[in-house]
C-alpha positions as a Markdown table, in Angstrom:
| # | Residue | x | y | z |
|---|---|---|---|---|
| 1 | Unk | 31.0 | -113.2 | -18.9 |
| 2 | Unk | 27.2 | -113.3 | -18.6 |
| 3 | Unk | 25.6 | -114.2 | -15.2 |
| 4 | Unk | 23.8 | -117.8 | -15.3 |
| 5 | Unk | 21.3 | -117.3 | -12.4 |
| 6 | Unk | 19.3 | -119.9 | -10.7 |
| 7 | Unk | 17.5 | -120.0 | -7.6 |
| 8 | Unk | 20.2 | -121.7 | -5.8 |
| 9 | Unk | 22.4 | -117.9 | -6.7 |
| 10 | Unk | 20.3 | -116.6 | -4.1 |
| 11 | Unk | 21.2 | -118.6 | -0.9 |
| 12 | Unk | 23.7 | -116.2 | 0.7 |
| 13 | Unk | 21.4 | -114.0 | 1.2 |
| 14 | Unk | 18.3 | -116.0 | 2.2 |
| 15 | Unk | 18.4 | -115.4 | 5.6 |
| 16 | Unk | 18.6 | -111.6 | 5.3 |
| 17 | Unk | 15.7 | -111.7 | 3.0 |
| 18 | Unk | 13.3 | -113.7 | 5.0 |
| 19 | Unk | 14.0 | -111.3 | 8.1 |
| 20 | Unk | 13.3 | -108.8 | 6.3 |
| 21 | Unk | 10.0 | -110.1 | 3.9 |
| 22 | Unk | 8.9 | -112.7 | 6.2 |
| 23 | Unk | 7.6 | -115.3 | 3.9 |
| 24 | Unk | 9.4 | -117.7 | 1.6 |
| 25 | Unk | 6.6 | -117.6 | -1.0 |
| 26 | Unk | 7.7 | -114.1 | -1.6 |
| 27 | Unk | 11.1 | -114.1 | -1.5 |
| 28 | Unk | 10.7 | -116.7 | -4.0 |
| 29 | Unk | 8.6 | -115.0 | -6.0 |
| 30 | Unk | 11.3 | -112.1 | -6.1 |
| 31 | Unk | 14.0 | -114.3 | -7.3 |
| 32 | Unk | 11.9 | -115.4 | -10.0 |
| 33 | Unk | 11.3 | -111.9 | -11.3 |
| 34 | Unk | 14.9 | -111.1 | -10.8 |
| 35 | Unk | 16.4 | -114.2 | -13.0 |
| 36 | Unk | 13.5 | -112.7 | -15.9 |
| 37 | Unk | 15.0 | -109.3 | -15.3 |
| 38 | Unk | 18.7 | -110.3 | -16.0 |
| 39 | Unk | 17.6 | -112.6 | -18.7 |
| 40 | Unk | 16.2 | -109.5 | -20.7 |
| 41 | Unk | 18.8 | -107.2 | -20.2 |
| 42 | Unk | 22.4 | -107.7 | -22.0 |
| 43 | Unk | 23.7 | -105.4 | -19.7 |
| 44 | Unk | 22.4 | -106.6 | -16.7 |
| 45 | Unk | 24.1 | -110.0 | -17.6 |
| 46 | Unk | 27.1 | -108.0 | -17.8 |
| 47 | Unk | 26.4 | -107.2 | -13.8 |
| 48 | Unk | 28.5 | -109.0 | -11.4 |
| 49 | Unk | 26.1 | -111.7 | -9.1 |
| 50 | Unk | 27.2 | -109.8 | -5.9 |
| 51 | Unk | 25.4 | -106.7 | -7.5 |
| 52 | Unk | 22.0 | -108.7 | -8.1 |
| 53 | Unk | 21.9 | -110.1 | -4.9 |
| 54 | Unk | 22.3 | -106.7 | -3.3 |
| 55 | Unk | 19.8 | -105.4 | -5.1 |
| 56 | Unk | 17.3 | -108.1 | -4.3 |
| 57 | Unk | 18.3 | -107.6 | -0.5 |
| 58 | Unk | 17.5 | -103.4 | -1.3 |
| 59 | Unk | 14.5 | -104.3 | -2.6 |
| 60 | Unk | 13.6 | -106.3 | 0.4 |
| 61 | Unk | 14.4 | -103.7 | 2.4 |
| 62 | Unk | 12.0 | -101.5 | 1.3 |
| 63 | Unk | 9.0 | -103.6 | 0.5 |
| 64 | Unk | 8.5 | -103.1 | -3.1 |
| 65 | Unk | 8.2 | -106.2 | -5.8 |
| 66 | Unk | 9.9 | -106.6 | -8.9 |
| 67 | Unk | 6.2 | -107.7 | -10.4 |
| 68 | Unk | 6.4 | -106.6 | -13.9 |
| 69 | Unk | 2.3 | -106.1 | -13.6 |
| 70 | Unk | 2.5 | -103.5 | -10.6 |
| 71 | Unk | 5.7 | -102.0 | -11.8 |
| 72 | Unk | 7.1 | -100.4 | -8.6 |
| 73 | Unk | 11.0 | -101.5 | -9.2 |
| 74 | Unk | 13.2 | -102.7 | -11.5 |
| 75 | Unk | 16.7 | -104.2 | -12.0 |
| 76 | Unk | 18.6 | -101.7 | -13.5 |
| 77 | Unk | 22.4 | -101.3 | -15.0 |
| 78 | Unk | 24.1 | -98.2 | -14.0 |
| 79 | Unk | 27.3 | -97.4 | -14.8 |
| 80 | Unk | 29.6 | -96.9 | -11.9 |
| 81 | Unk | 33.1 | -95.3 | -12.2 |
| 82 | Unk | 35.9 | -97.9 | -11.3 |
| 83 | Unk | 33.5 | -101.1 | -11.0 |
| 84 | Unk | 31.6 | -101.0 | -14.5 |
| 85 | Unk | 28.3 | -101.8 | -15.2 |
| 86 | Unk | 26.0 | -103.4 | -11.6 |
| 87 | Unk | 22.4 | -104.4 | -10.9 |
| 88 | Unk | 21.0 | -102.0 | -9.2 |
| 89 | Unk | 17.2 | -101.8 | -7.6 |
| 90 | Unk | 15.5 | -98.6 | -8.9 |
| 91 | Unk | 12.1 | -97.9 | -7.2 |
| 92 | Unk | 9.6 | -96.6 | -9.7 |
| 93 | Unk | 8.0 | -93.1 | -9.6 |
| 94 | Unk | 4.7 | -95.4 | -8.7 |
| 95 | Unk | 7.3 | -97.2 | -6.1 |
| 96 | Unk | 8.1 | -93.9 | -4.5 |
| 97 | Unk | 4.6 | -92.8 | -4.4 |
| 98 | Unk | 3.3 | -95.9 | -2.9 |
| 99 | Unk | 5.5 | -95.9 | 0.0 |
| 100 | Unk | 4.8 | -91.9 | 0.7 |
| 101 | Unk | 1.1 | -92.5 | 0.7 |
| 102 | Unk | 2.0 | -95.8 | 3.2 |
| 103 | Unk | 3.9 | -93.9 | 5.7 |
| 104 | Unk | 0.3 | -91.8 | 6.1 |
| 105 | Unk | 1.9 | -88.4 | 5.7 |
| 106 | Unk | -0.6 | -88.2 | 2.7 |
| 107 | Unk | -3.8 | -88.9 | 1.6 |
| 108 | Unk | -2.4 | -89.2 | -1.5 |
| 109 | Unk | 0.9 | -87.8 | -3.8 |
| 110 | Unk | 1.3 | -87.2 | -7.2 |
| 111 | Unk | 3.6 | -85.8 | -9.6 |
| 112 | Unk | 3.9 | -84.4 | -13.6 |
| 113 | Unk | 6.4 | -83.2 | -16.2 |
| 114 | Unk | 4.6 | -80.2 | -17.9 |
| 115 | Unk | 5.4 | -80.1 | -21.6 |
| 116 | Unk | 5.6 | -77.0 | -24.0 |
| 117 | Unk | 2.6 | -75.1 | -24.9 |
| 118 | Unk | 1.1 | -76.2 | -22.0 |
| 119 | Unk | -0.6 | -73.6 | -19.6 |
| 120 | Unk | 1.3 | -73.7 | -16.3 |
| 121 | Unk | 1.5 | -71.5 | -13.6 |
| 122 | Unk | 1.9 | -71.6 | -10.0 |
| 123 | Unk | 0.7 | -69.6 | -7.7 |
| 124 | Unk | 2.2 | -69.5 | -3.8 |
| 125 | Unk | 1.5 | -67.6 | -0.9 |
| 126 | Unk | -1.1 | -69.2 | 2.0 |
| 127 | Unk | -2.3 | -71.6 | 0.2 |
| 128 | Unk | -0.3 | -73.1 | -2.7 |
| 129 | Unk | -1.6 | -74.0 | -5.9 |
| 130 | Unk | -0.5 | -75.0 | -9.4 |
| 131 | Unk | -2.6 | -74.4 | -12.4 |
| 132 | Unk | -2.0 | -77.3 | -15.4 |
| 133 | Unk | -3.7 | -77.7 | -18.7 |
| 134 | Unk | -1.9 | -80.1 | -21.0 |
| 135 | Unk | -2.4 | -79.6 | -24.7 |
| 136 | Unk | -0.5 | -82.3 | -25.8 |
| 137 | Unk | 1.4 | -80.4 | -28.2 |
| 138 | Unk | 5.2 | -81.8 | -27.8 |
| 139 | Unk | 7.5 | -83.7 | -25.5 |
| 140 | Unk | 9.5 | -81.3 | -24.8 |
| 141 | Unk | 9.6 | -81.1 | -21.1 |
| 142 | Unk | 9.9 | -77.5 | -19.3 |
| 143 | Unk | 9.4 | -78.2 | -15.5 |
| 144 | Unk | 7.7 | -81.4 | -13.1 |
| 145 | Unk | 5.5 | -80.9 | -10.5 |
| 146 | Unk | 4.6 | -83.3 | -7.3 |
| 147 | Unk | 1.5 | -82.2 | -5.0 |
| 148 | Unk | 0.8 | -83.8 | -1.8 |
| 149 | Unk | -2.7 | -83.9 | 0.1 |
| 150 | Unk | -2.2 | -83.9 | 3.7 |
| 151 | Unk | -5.1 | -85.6 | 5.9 |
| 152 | Unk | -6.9 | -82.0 | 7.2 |
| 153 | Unk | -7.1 | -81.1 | 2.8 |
| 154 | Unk | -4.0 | -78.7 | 2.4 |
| 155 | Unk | -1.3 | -79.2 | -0.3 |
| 156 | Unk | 2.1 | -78.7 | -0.7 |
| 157 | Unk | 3.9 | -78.5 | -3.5 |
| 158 | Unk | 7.3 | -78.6 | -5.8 |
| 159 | Unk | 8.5 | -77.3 | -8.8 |
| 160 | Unk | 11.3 | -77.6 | -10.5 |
| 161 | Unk | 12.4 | -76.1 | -13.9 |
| 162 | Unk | 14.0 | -77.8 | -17.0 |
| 163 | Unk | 16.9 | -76.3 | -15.9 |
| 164 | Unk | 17.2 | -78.0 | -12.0 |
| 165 | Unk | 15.8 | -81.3 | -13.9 |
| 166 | Unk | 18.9 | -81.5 | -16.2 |
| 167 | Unk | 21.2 | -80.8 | -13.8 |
| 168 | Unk | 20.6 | -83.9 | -11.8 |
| 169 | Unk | 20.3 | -85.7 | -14.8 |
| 170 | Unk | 23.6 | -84.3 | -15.7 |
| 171 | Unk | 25.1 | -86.3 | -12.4 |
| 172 | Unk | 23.8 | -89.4 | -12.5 |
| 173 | Unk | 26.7 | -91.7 | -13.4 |
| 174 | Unk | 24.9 | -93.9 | -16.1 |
| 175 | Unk | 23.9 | -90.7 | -17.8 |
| 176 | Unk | 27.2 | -89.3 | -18.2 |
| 177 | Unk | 28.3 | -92.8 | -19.4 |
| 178 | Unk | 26.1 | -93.3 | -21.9 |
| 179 | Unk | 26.9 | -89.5 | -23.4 |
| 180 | Unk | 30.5 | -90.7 | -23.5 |
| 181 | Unk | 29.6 | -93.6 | -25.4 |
| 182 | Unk | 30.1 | -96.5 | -22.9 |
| 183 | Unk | 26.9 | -97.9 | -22.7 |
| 184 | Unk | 24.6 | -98.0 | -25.2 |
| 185 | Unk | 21.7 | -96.7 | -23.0 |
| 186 | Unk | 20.0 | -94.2 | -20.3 |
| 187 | Unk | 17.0 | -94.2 | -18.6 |
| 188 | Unk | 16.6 | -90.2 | -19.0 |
| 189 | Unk | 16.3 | -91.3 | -22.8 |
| 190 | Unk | 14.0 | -93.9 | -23.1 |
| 191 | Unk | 12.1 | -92.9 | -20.1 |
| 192 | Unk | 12.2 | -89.0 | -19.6 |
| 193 | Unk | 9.4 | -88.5 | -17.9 |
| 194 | Unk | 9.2 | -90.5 | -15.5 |
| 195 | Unk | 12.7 | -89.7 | -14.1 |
| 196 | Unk | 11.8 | -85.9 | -14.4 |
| 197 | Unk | 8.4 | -86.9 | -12.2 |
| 198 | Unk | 10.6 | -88.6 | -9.6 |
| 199 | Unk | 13.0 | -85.7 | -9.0 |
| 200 | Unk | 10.1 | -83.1 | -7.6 |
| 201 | Unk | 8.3 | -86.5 | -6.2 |
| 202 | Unk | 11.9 | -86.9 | -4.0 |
| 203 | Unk | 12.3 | -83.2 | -3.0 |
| 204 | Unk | 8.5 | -83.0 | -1.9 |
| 205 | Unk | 9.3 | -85.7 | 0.8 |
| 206 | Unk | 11.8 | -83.8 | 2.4 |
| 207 | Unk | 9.2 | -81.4 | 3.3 |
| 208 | Unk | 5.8 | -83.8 | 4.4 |
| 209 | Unk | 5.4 | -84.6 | 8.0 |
| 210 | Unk | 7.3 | -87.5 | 9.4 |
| 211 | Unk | 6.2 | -90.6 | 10.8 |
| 212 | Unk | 7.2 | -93.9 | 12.6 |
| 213 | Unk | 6.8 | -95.3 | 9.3 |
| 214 | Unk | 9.1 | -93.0 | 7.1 |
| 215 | Unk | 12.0 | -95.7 | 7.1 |
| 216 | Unk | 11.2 | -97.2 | 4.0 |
| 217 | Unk | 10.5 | -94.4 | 1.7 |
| 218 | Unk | 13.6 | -92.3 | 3.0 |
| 219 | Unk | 15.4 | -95.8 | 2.6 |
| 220 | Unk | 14.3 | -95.6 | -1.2 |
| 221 | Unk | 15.3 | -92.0 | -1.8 |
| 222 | Unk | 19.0 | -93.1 | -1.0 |
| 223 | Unk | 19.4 | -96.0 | -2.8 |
| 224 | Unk | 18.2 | -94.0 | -6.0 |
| 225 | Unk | 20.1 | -91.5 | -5.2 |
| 226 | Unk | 23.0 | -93.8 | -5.0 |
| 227 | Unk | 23.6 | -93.4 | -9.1 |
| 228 | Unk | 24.2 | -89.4 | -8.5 |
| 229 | Unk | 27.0 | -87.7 | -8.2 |
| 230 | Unk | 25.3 | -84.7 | -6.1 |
| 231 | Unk | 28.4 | -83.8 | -4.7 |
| 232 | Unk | 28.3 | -79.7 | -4.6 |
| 233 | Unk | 30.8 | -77.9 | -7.3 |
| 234 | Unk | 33.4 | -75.5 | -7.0 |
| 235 | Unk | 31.6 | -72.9 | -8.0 |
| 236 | Unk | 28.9 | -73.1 | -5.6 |
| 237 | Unk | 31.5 | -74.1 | -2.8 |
| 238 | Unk | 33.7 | -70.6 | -3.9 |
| 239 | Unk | 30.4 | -68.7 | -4.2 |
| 240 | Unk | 29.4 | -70.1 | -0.5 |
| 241 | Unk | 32.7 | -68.5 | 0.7 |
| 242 | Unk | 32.4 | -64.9 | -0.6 |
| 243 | Unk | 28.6 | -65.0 | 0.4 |
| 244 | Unk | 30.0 | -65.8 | 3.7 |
| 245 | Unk | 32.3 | -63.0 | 4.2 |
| 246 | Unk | 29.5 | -60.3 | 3.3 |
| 247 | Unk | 26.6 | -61.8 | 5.6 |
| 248 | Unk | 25.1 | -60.8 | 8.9 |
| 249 | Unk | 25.5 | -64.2 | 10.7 |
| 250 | Unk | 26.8 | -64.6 | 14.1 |
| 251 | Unk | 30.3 | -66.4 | 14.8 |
| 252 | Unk | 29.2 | -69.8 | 16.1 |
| 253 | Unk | 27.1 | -69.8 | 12.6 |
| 254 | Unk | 30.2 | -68.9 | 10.3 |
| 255 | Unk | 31.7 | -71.7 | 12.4 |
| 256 | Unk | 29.0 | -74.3 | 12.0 |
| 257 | Unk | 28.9 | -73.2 | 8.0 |
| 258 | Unk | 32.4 | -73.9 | 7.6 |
| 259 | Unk | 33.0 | -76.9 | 9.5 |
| 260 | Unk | 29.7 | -78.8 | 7.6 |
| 261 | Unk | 31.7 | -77.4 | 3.7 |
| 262 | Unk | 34.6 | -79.0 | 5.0 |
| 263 | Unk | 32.8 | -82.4 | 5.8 |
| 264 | Unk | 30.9 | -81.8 | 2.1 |
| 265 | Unk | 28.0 | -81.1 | 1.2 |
| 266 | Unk | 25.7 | -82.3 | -1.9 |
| 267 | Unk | 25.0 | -79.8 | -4.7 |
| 268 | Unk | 21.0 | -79.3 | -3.4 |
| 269 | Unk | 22.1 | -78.6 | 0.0 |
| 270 | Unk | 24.9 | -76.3 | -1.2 |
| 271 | Unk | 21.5 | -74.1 | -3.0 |
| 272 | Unk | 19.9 | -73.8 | 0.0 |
| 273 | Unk | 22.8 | -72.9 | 1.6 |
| 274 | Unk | 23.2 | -70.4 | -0.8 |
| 275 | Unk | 19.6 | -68.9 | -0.7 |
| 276 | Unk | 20.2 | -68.9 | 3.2 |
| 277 | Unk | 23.2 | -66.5 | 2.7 |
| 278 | Unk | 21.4 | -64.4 | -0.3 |
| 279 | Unk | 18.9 | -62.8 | 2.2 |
| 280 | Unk | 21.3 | -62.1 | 4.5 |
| 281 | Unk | 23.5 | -60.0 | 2.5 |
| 282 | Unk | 25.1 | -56.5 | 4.2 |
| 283 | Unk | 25.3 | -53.6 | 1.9 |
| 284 | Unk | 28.6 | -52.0 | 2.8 |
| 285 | Unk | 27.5 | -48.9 | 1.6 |
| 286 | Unk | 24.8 | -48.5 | 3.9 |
| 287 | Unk | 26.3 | -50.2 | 6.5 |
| 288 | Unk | 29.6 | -48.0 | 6.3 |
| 289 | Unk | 28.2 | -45.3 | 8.8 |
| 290 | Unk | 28.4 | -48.0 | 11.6 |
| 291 | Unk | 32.4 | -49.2 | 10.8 |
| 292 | Unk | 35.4 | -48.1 | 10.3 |
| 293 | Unk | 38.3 | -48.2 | 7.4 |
| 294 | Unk | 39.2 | -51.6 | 8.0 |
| 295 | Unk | 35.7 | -53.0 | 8.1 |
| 296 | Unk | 34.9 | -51.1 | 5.0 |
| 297 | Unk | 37.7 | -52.6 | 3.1 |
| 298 | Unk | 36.9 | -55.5 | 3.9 |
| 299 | Unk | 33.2 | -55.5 | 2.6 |
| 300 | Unk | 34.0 | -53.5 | -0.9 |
| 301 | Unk | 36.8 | -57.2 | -1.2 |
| 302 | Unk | 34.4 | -59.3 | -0.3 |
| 303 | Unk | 31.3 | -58.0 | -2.7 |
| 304 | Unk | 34.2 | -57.9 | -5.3 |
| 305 | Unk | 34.6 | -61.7 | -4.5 |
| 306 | Unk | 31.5 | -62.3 | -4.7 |
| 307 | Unk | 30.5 | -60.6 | -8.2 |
| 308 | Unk | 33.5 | -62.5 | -9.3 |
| 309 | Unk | 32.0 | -65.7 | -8.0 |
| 310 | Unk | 28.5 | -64.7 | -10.0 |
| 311 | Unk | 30.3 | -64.6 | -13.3 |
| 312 | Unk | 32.4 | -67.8 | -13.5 |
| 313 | Unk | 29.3 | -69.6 | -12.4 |
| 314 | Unk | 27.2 | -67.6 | -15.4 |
| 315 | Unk | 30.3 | -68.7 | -17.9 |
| 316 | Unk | 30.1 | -72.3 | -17.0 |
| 317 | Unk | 26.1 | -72.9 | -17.2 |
């Protein structure tokens, strides 16, 4: 049954939005762009009113507009397993880089896909830098970039292959629902690029200095991220375990390891998990002159485990 939404829909949660916007005028404002938003979309229709108002309240929260003209968020459907189709608030790539450049991390933050044929190349080291001439040649996306300018002139930067960028299209929940035919549409279709500028933009502001006004941009991050399913997999988990068993960490840090896999861990922190381990991997060969049969043993099993864990994560990408 299609949503009929009026002003008056938006009562319960009046109070909540005037705390958190301040002004009636605006909140007002917002309702009216949210009615225009469901009225366009036949799947948003679809959305259950709870949904809407909830992602008017996230939207309040944050302190972005639903202003068609600026285009910092939308109203969104995403397919979630169990409920259906809801209304969800999606910040823009312009959203997210607006509220970066307002917490004063940055002078300012940008982000690009880089397309085939392009000339890329990054170059690392003291001071970062990315080379990027577009030729215009195709749409086909290989990686996506974000640079930030921090106040005293140095960048830093993130990079992400095609390869990273499919994978977290490949767990957000409207995605995989639209690939199994049950809605009839996905934002990494009819708006590639901008989703692929978003991910490095996100990752980047992991990394920028903090400041008493970082609530509202890490407050963004999670509600888009609340469409993934960035859960970690079993391979990485099983890899995770055998890199483990063959790495020069202390007890307390095998401990701490174990007890955060146990509580879960997304897939991105399981990789840098993972990269952690990697440079701390013993060699049992040349470590054999310091231990004894046992100890040996032990290493030889665990670097078998571990090549094992290699190749059933090659076979399944």
């Amino acid at each position: 049954m299609e949503n009929q939404l009026t002003q008056g829909s938006f009562a319960p949660i009046k109070d909540q939005a005037l705390a958190l916007l301040g002004d009636d005028v605006a909140f007002k404002k917002e309702i009216g762009f949210a009615i225009q938003h469901v009225q366009n979309n036949n799947q948003l229709q679809k959305a259950p009113v709870e949904s809407v108002l909830k992602a008017v309240l996230n939207l309040a929260r944050v302190g972005l507009t639903l202003n068609p003209v600026m285009k910092m968020a939308y109203l969104v459907p995403r397919y979630k397993g169990g409920v259906g189709i809801q209304c969800v608030m999606e910040p823009s790539y312009q959203g997210l880089v607006k509220l970066t450049t307002d917490t004063g991390s940055v002078v300012k933050v940008y982000a690009h896909p880089v397309y085939k044929g392009d000339v890329f190349r990054v170059e690392l080291g003291m001071e970062p830098n990315i080379i990027h001439e577009p030729k215009f040649e195709t749409r086909v996306v290989t990686h996506a970039y974000a640079v930030g300018v921090l106040h005293d002139g140095s960048k830093m930067i993130e990079v992400m292959g095609r390869a990273e960028l499919d994978e977290i299209a490949a767990c957000s929940e409207s995605h995989k629902a639209f690939l199994a035919g049950k809605i009839k549409s996905s934002i990494y279709v009819t708006w590639a690029g901008e989703m692929y500028k978003k991910a490095p933009l996100k990752r980047l502001c992991k990394a920028l200095p903090k400041t008493d006004r970082w609530t509202k941009i890490a407050d963004a991050i999670e509600i888009d991220n609340e469409g993934y399913d960035l859960s970690a997999s079993y391979n990485q988990l099983n890899y995770i375990d055998s890199l483990i068993g063959n790495s020069a960490i202390g007890m307390e840090e095998e401990e701490a390891l174990h007890l955060e896999l146990k509580q879960g861990v997304t897939s991105e922190r399981a990789g840098e998990i993972i990269s952690t381990l990697k440079s701390k991997q013993l060699d049992p060969v040349t470590e054999a002159q310091n231990a004894g049969a046992t100890e040996i043993n032990r290493a030889v099993n665990d670097r078998i485990a571990l090549d094992d864990a290699k190749e059933e994560i090659k076979q399944t990408d």
